[in-house]
Backbone as CSV, one residue per row, in Angstrom:
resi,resn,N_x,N_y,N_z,CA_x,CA_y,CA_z,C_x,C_y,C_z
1,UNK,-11.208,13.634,-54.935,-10.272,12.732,-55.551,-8.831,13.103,-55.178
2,UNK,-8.487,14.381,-54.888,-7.517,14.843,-55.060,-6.993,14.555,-53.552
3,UNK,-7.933,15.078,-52.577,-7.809,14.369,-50.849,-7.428,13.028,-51.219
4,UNK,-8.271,12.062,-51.817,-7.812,10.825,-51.500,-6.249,10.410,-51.838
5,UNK,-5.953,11.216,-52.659,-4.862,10.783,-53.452,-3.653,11.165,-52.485
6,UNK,-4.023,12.309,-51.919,-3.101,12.605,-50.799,-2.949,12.062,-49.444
7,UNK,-4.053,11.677,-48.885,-3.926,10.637,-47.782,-3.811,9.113,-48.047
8,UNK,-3.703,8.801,-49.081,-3.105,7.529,-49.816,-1.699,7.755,-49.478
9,UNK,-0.975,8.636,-49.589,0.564,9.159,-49.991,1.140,8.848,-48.261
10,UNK,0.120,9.341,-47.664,0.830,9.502,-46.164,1.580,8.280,-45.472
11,UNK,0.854,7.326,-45.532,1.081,6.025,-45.225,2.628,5.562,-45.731
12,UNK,2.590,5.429,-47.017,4.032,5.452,-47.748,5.025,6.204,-47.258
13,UNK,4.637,7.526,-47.235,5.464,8.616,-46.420,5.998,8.365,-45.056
14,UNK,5.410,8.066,-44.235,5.585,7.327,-42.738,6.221,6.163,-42.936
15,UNK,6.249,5.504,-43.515,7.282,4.188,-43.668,8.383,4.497,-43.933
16,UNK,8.326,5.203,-45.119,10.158,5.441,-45.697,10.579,6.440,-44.241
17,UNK,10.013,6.856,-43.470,11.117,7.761,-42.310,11.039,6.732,-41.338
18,UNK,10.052,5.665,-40.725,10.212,4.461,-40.042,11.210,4.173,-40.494
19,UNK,11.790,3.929,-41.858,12.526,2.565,-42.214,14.268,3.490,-41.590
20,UNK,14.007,4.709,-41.680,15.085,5.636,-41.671,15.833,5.525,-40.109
21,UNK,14.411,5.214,-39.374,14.792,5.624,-38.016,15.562,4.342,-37.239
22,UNK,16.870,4.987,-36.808,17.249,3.486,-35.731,17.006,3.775,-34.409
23,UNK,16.149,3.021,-33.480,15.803,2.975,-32.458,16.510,2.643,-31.610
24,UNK,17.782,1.689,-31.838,18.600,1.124,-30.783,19.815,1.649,-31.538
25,UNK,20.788,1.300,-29.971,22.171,1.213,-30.935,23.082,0.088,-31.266
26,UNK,24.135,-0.205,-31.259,24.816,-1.483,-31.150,25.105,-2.502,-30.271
27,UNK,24.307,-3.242,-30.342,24.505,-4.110,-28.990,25.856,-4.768,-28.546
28,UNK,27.124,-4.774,-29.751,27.965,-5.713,-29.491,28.754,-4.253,-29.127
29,UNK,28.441,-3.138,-28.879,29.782,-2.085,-28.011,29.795,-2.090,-26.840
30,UNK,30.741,-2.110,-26.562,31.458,-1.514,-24.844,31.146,-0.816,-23.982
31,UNK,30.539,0.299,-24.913,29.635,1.042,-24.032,28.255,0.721,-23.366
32,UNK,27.483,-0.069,-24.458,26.499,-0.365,-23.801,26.630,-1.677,-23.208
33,UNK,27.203,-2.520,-23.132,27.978,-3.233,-22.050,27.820,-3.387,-20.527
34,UNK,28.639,-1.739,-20.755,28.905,-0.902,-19.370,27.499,-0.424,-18.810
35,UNK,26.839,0.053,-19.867,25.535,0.597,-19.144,24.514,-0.597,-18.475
36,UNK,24.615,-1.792,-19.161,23.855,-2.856,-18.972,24.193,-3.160,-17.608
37,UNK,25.684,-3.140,-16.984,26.598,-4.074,-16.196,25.985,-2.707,-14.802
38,UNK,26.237,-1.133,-15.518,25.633,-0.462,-13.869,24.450,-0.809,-13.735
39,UNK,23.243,-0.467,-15.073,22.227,-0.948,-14.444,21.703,-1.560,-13.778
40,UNK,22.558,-2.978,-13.845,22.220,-4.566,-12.887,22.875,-4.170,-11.490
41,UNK,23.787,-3.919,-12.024,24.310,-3.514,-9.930,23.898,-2.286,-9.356
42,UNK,23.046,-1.329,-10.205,22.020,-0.162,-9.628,20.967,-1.294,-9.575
43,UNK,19.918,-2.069,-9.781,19.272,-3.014,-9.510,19.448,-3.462,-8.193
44,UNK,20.537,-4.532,-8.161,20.477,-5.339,-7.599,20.536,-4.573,-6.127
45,UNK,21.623,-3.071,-6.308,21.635,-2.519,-4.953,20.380,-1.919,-4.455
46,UNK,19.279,-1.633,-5.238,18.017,-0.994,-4.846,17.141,-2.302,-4.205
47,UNK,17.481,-3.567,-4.845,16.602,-4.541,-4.305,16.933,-5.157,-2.698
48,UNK,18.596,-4.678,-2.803,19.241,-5.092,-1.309,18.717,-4.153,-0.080
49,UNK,18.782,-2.653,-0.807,18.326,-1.182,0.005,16.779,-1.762,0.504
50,UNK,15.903,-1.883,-0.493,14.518,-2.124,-0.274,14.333,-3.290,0.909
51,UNK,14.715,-4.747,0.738,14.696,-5.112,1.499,15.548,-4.631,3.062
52,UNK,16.743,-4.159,3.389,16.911,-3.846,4.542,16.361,-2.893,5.493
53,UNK,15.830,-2.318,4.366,14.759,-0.910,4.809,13.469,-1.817,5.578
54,UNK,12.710,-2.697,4.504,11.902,-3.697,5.097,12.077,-3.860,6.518
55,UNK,13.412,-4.692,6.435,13.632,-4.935,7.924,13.684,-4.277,8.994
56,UNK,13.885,-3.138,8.205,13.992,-2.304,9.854,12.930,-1.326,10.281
57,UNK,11.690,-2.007,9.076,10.550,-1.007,9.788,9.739,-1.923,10.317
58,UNK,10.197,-3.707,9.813,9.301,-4.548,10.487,9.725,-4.844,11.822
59,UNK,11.172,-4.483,11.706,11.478,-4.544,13.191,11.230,-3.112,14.860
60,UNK,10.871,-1.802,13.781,10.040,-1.436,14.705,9.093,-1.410,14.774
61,UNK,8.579,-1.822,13.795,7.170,-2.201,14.149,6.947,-3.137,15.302
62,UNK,7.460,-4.250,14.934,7.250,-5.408,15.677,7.725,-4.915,17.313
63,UNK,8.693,-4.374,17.497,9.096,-3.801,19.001,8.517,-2.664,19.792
64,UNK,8.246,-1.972,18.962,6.862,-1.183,20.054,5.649,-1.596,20.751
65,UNK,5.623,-1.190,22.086,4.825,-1.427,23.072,3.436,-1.026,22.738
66,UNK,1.694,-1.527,22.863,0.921,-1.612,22.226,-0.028,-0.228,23.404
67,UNK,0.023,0.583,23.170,-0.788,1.377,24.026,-1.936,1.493,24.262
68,UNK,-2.515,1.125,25.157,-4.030,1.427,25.849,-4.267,2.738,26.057
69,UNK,-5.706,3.037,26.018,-6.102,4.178,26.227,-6.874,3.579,27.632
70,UNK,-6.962,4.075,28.466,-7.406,3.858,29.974,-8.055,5.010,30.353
71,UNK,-7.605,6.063,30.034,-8.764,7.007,30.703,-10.261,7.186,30.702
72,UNK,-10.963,7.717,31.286,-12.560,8.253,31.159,-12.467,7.954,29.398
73,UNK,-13.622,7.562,28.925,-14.152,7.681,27.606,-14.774,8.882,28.297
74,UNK,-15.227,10.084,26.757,-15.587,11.105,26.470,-17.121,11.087,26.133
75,UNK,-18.208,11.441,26.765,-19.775,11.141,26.818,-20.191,10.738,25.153
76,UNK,-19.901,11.234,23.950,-20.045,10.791,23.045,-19.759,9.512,22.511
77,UNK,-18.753,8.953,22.823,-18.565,7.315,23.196,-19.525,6.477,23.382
78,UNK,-20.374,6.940,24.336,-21.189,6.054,25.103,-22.779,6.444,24.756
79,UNK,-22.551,6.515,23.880,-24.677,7.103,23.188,-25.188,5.418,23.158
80,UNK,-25.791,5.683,23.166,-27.179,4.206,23.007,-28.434,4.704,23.012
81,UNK,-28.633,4.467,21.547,-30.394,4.982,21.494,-31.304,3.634,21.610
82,UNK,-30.814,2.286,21.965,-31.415,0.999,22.241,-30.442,0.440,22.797
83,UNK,-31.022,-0.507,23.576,-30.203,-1.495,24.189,-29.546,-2.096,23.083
84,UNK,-28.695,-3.147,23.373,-27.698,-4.054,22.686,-28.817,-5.561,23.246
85,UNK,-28.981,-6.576,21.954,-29.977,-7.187,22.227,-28.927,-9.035,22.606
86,UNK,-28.201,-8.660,23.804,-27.566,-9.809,24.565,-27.577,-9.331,25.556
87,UNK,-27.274,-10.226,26.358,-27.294,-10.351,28.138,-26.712,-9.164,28.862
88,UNK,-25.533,-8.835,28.476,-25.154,-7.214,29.525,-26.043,-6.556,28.061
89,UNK,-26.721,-5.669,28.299,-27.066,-4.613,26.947,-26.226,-3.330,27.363
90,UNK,-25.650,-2.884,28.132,-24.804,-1.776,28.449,-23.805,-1.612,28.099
91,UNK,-23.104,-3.296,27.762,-21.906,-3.133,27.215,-21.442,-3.742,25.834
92,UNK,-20.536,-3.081,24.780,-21.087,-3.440,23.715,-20.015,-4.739,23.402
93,UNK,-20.355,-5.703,22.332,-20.332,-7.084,22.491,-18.590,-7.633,22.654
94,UNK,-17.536,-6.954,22.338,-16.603,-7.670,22.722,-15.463,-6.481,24.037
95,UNK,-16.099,-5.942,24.567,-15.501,-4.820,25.599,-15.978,-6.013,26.898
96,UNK,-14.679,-6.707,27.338,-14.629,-7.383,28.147,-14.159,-6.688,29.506
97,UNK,-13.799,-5.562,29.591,-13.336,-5.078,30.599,-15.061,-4.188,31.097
98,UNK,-15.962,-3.647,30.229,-17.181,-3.298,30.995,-18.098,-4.369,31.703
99,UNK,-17.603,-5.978,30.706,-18.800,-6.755,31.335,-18.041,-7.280,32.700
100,UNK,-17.179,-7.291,32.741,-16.718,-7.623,34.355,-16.506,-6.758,35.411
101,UNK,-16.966,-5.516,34.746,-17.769,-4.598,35.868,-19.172,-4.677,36.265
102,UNK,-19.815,-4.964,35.248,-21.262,-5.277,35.384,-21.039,-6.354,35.964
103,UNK,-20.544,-7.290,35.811,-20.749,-8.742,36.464,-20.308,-8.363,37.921
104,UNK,-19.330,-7.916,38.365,-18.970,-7.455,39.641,-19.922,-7.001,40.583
105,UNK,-20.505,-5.715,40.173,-21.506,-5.437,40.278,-22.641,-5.790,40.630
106,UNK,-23.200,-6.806,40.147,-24.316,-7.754,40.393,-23.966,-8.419,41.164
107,UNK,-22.526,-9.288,40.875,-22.271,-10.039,42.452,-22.602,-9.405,43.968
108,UNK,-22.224,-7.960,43.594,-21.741,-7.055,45.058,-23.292,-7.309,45.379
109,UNK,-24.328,-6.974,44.448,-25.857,-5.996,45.316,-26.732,-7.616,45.568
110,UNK,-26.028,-8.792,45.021,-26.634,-10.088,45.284,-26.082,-10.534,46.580
């Protein structure tokens, strides 16, 4: 009885220091005004930064040259434990530079 009576109390207790507490301060001062007025132009300059930054990684992106690898592939590359079940089976389905060796190829020994 005596618990209940005391966690009854708490509730009440927590309100009267809620009611105590001010969370904000005055909205009609000068000061916070001022803080409102940097915030927006710390804003607005992070949104200007962000985008020019944008730009200039889409623009190297966009300007670099796309590099091929051309040398020998490395024997692990080239495993095939079955054929490939289309017409070149040696070469796999969109490597257009092996099937026009194979095709070459066949021309030459025809």
């Amino acid at each position: 009885m005596a618990l209940r009576q005391a966690l009854n109390r708490i509730p009440r207790a927590l309100n009267s220091v809620k009611q105590q507490i001010r969370l904000h301060g005055d909205i009609n001062d000068p000061a916070h005004q001022q803080q409102v007025d940097l915030w927006i132009k710390i804003s607005y300059g992070m949104v200007g930064l962000s985008g020019a930054l944008g730009v200039y990684v889409m623009g190297k992106v966009l300007t670099e040259e796309h590099h091929h690898n051309d040398g020998p592939k490395p024997p692990y590359m080239h495993i095939r434990h079955k054929a490939f079940p289309f017409e070149i089976s040696e070469c796999a389905l969109f490597d257009t530079e092996c099937k026009a060796k194979v095709r070459a190829a066949k021309r030459a020994v025809a």
